[in-house]
C-alpha positions as CSV (number, residue, x, y, z in Angstrom):
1,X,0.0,0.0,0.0
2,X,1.6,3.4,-1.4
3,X,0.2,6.5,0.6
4,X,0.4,10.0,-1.1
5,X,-0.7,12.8,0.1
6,X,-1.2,16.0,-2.4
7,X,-1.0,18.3,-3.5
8,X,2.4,19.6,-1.9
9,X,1.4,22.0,0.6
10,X,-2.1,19.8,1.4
11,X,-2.4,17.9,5.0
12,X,1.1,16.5,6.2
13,X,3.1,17.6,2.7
14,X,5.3,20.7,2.3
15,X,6.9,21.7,-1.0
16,X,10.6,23.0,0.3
17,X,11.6,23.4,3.8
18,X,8.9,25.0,6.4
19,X,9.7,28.7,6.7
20,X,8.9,30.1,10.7
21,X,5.6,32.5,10.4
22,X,2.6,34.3,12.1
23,X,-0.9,32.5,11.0
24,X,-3.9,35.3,11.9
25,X,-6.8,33.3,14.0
26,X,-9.7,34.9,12.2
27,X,-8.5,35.7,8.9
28,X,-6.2,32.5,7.8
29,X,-3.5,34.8,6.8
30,X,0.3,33.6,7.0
31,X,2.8,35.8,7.5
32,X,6.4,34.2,6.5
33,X,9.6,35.1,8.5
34,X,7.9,37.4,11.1
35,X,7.0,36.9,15.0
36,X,3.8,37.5,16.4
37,X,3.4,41.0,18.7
38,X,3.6,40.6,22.0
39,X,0.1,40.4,23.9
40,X,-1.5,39.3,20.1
41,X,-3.7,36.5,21.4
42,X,-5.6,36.3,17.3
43,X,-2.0,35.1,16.3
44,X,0.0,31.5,16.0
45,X,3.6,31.3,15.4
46,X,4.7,28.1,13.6
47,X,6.7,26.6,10.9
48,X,4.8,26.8,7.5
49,X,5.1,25.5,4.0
50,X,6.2,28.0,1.0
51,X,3.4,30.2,0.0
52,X,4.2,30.3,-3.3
53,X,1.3,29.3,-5.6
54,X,4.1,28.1,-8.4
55,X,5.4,25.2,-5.8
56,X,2.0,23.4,-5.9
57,X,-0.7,22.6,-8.0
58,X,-3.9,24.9,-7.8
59,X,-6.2,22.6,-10.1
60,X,-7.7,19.3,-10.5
61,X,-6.2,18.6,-13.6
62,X,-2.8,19.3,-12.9
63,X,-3.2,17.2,-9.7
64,X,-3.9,14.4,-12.2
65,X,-0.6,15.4,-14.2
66,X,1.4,15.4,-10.7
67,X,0.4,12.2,-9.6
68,X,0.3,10.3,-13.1
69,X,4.3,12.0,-13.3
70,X,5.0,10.4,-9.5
71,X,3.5,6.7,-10.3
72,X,5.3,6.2,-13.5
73,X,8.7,7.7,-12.0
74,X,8.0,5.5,-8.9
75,X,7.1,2.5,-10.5
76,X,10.0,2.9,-12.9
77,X,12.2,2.9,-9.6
78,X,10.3,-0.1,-8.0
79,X,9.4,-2.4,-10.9
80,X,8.4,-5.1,-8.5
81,X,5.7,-3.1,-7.7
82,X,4.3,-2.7,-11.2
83,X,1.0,-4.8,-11.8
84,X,-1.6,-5.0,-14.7
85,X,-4.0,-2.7,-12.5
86,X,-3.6,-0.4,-10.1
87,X,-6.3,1.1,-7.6
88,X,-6.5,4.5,-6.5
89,X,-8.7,5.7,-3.8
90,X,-9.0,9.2,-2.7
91,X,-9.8,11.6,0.6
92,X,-10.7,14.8,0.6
């Protein structure tokens, strides 16, 4: 069983190495290489992924393209794993 999780920057997946931020409570906002003010109680400090739209994918399609790219690279690596069918499920 092969787990991926993606897009980069979705659930447990970062795309580069997590950059120290501020994340606003209310309005979802991250903030890269900055501290929270003191006595700010609507702010989080944290280690967050690249917010650069260019390091993920933004659509369904190219989600498609990502992962199709990933299983033929990885199944090139790991030909033992390559069978006649594969089965994908999905969580969103």
């Amino acid at each position: 069983m092969l787990y991926l999780d993606q897009p980069a920057m979705a659930g447990f997946s970062l795309a580069g190495d997590p950059q120290k931020g501020v994340r606003d409570q209310f309005t979802g906002q991250i903030t890269l290489n900055t501290t929270a003010p003191l006595g700010n109680w609507t702010s989080r400090e944290g280690l967050f992924a690249n917010q650069d739209p260019q390091a993920t994918v933004i659509t369904t399609d190219l989600s498609a393209r990502a992962v199709t790219a990933f299983l033929e690279l990885w199944f090139r690596k790991f030909n033992a794993y390559k069978r006649d069918s594969v089965h994908i499920w999905s969580q969103s």
